[in-house]
C-alpha positions as CSV (number, residue, x, y, z in Angstrom):
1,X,-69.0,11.4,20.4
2,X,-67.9,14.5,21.7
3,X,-65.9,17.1,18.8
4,X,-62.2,17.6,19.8
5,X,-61.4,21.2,20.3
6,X,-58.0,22.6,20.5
7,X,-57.6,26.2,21.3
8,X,-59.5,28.1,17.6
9,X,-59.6,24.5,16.1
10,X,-62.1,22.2,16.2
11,X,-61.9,18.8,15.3
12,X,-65.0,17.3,14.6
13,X,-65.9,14.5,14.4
14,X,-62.7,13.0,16.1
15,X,-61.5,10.7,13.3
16,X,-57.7,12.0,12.5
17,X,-56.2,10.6,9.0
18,X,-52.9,9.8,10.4
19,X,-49.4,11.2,8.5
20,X,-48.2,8.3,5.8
21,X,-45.0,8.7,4.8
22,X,-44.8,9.0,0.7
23,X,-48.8,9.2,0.9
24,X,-50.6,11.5,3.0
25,X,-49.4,14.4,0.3
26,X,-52.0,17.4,-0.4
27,X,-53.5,15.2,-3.4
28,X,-54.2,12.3,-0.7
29,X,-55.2,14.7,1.8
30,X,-58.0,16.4,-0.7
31,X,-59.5,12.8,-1.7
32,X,-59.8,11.8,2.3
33,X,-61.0,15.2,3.7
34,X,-64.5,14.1,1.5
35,X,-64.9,11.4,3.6
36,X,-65.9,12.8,7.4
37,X,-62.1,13.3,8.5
38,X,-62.0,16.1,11.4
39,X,-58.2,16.3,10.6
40,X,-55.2,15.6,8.2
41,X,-52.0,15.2,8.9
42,X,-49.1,16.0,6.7
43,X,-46.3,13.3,5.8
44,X,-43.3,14.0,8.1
45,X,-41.2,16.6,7.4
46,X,-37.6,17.0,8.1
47,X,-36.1,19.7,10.0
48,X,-32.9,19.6,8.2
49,X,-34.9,19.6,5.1
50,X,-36.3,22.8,5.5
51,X,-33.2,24.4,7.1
52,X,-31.0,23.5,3.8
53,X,-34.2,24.8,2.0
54,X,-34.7,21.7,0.0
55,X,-37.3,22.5,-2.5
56,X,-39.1,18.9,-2.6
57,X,-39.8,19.5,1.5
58,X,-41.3,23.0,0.5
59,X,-43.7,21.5,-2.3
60,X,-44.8,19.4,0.7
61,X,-45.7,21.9,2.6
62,X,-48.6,22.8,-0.3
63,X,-52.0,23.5,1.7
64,X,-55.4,24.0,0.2
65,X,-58.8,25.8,1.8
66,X,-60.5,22.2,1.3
67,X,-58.5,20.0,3.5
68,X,-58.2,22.3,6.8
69,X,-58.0,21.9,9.6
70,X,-54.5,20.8,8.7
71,X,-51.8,19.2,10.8
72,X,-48.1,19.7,9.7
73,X,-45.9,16.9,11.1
74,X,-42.4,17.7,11.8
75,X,-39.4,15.3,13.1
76,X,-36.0,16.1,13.9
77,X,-33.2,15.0,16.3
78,X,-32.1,17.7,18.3
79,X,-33.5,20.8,20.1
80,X,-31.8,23.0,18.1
81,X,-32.5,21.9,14.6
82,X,-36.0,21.6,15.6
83,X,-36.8,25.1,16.8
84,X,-34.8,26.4,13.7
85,X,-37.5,24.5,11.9
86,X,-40.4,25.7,13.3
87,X,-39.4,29.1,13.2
88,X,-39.5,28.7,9.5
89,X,-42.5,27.1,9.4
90,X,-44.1,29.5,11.5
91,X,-43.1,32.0,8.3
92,X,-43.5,29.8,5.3
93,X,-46.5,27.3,5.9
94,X,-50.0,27.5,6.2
95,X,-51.9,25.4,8.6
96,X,-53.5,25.0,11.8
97,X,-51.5,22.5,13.9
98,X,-48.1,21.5,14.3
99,X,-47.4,17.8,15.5
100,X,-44.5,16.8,16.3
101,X,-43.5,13.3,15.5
102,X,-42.2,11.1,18.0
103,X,-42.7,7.5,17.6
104,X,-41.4,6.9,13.4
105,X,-39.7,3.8,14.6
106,X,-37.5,3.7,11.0
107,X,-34.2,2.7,11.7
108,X,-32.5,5.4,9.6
109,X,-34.8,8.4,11.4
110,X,-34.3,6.7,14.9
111,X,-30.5,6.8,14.0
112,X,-30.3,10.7,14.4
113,X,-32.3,11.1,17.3
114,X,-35.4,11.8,16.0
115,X,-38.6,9.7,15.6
116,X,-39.3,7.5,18.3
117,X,-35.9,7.8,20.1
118,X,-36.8,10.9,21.6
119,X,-39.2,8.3,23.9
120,X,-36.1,6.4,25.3
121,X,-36.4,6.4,29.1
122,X,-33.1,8.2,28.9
123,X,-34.1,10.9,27.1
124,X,-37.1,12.0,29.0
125,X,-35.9,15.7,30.4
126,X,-34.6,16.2,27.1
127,X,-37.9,15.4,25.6
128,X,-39.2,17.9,28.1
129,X,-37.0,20.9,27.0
130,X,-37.2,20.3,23.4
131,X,-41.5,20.2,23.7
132,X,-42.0,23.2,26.3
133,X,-39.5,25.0,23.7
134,X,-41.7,24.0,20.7
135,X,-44.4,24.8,22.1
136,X,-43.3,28.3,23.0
137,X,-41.9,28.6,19.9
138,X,-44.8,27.6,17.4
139,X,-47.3,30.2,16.7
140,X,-49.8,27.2,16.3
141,X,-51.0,24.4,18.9
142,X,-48.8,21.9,19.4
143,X,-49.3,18.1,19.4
144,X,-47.3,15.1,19.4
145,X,-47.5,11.7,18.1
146,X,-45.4,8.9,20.2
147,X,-45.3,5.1,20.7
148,X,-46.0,3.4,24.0
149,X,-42.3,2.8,24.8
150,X,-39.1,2.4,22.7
151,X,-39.2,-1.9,23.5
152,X,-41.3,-4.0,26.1
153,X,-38.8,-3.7,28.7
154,X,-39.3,0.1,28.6
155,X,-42.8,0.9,28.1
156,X,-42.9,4.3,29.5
157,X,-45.9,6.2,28.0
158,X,-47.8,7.3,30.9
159,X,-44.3,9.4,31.7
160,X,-43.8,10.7,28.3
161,X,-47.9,11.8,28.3
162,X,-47.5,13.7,31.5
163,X,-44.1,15.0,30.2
164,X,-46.0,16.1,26.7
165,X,-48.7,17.7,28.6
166,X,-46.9,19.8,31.0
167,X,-44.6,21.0,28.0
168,X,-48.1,22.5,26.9
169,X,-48.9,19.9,24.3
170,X,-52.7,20.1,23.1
171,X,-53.0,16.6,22.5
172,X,-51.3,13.4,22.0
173,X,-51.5,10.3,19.2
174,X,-50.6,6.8,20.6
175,X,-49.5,4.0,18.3
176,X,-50.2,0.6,20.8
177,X,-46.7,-0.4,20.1
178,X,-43.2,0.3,20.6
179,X,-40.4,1.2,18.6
180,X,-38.7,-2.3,18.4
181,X,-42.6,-3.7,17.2
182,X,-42.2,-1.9,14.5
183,X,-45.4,-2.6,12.7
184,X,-45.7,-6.8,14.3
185,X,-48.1,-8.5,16.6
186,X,-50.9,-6.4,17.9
187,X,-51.2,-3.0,19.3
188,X,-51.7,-2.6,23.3
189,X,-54.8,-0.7,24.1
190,X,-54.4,-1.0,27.5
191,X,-51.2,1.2,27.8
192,X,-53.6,3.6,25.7
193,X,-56.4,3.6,28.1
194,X,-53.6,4.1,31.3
195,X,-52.7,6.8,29.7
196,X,-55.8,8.3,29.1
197,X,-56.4,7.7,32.5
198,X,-52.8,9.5,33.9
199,X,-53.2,13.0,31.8
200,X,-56.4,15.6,31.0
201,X,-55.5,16.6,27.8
202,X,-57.0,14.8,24.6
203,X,-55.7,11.1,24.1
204,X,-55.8,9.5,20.3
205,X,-55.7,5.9,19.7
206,X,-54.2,4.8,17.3
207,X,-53.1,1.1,15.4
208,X,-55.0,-1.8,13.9
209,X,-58.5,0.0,13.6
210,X,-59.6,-1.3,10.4
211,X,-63.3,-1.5,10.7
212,X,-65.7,0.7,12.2
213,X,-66.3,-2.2,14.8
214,X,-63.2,-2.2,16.0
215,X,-63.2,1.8,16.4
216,X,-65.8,1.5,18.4
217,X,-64.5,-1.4,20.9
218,X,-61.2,0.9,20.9
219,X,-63.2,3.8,21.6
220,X,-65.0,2.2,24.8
221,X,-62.3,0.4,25.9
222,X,-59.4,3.1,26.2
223,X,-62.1,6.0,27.1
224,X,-59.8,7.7,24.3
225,X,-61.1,11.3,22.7
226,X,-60.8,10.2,19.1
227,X,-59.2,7.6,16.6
228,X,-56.2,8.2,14.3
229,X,-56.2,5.9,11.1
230,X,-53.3,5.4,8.4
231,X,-52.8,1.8,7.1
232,X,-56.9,0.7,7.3
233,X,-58.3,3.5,5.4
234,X,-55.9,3.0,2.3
235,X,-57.5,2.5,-0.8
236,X,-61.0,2.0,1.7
237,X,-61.5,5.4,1.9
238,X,-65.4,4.9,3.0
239,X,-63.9,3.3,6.2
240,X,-63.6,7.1,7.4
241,X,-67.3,7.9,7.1
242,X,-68.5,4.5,8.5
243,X,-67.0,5.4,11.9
244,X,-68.4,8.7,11.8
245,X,-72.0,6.9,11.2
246,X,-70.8,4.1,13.5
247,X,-70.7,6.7,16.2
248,X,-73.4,8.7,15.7
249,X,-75.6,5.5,15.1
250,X,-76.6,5.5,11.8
251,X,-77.2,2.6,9.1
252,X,-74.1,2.3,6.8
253,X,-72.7,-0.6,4.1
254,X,-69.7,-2.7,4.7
255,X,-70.1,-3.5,1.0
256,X,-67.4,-2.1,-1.4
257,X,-68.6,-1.1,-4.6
258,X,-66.4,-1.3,-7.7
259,X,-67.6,1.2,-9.1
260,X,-66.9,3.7,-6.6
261,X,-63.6,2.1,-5.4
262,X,-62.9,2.9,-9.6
263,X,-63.8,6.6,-8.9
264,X,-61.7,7.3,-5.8
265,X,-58.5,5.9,-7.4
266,X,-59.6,8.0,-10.9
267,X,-59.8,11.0,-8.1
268,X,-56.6,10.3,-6.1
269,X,-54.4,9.9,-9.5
270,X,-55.5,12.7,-10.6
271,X,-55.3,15.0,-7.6
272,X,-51.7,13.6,-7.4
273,X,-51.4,15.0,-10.9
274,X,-52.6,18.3,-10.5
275,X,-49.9,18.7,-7.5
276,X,-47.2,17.0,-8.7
277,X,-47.4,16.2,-12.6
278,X,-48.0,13.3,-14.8
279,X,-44.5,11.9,-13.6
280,X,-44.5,11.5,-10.2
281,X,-48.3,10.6,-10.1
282,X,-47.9,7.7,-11.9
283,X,-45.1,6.6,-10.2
284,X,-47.1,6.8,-6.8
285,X,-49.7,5.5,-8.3
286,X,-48.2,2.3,-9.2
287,X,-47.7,1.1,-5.3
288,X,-51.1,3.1,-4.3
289,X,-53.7,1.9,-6.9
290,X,-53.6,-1.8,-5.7
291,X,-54.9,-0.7,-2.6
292,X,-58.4,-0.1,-4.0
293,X,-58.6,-3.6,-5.6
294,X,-57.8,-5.9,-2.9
295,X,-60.3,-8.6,-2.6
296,X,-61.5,-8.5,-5.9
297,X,-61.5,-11.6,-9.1
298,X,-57.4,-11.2,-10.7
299,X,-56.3,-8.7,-7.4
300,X,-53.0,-10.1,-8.1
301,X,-53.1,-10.3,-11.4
302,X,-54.3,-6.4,-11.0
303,X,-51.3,-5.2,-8.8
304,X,-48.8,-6.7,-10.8
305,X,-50.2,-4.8,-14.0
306,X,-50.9,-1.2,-12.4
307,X,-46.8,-1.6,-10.7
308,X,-45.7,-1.1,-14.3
309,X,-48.4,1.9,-15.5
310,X,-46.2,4.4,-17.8
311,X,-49.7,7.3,-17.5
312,X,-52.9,7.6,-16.8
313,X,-54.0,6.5,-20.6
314,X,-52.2,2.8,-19.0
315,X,-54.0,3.2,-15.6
316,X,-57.6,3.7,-17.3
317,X,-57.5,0.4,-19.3
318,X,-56.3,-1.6,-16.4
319,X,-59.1,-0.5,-14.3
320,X,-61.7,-0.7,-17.1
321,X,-60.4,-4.5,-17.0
322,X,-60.8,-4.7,-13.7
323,X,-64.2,-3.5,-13.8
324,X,-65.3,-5.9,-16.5
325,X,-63.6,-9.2,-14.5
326,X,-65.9,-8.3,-11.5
């Protein structure tokens, strides 16, 4: 499959690791980048955030040489607030591409504009301002990351892509659902694929790939330049670099090895650490560890331990249990 490339940047191969709120942080970023990702996308950060120079929002915006080409996401209700934003971004950040986020369908993000409310029918020469504005604003490429309508009554996505693009958007992520889905039933390829068909610019699919199968069939079937993945690769970080061999035809495992699942977590705590200290790590950690372990003899059992891990001593022992019990 054909490398992605957007103006100096080239993403290659096409397989986006897609912004995770509370997740996709530097440490998570570092651990994923190993595993044949052409780009990583930051966790969404606020424009208001960085206006009030909130100094959490800054420690987000942490870059390293390993992870790049790097995405920053930014969301944000209003024109104004938004371009304020990226003009401080464009001083204080470090990264390739900025994308902009337009489908986060959480109801207290929707509630000030922002998120996938700027995809409301109603809102669509707003949209256009705000974009064409970002874009001539950002010293970076913009993209944009949107949902295929804000309900089923209003699925408007091959407007919004056409809108995106002649804003001067690069390239644009689709979620196969709308806003009131949230995160239920299945996501609609084929509103994917129409817009794919509507716009030249580069079209990502995104929602329910979970397998390097099912990349593929999303691939052929939408004509889409790349796939964006969030949800499937977590704590199945190898689902990354099966795609890339899926694609390029090569032999690879579906089998998931304990011992490696053991080492990725060991490498994603501890990245975690080195950004954000023993704390916060472990308290991550506690809702992120599971995710390596599902399937396996006591999963339960596992999750219920490593949701009440005090520091990495606790983590180690659990997992040497685990490793034992398998």
């Amino acid at each position: 499959m054909k490398k992605i490339q957007i103006d100096n940047i080239t993403i290659d191969p096409p397989i986006i690791l897609a912004p995770l709120a509370g997740i996709t942080s530097l440490g998570y970023r570092k651990l994923m980048k190993r595993f044949s990702v052409g780009l990583v996308v930051s966790e969404m950060i606020s424009d208001f955030a960085l206006i009030y120079n909130n100094k959490e929002t800054f420690k987000m915006l942490e870059t390293c040489a390993e992870e790049r080409p790097l995405a920053i996401q930014l969301f944000g209700g209003s024109k104004e607030s938004i371009l304020k934003a990226v003009k401080i971004l464009n001083e204080k950040a470090n990264f390739d591409i900025l994308d902009i986020n337009l489908g986060c369908p959480v109801p207290k993000v929707v509630k000030d504009g922002a998120g996938s409310s700027w995809i409301k029918q109603e809102r669509q020469e707003e949209l256009y301002e705000m974009m064409k504005a970002v874009v001539e604003t950002s010293i970076h490429p913009v993209t944009a990351k949107i949902r295929i309508g804000w309900n089923n009554k209003s699925i408007n996505v091959i407007d919004t892509c056409k809108i995106l693009e002649k804003s001067g958007v690069k390239m644009i992520a689709i979620h196969g659902r709308t806003r009131e889905d949230f995160y239920q039933g299945n996501s609609d390829y084929m509103w994917i694929k129409r817009a794919k068909e509507a716009v030249s610019i580069p079209i990502i699919a995104n929602g329910d790939i979970v397998t390097p199968e099912g990349a593929i069939d999303v691939l052929t079937y939408t004509k889409a330049d790349g796939v964006m993945i969030g949800r499937g690769c977590l704590g199945n970080p190898e689902l990354l670099q099966n795609i890339d061999k899926k694609l390029k035809g090569e032999t690879y495992s579906d089998e998931v090895d304990i011992n490696k699942q053991i080492e990725y977590c060991k490498e994603h705590y501890l990245n975690l650490i080195e950004v954000k200290g023993k704390y916060r790590a472990t308290q991550e950690m506690r809702g992120l560890a599971p995710h390596y372990f599902k399937g396996y003899v006591n999963a339960k059992k596992y999750r219920a331990e490593l949701a009440k891990i005090e520091s990495y001593q606790d983590f180690i022992k659990i997992i040497e249990n685990i490793k034992t019990q398998q």
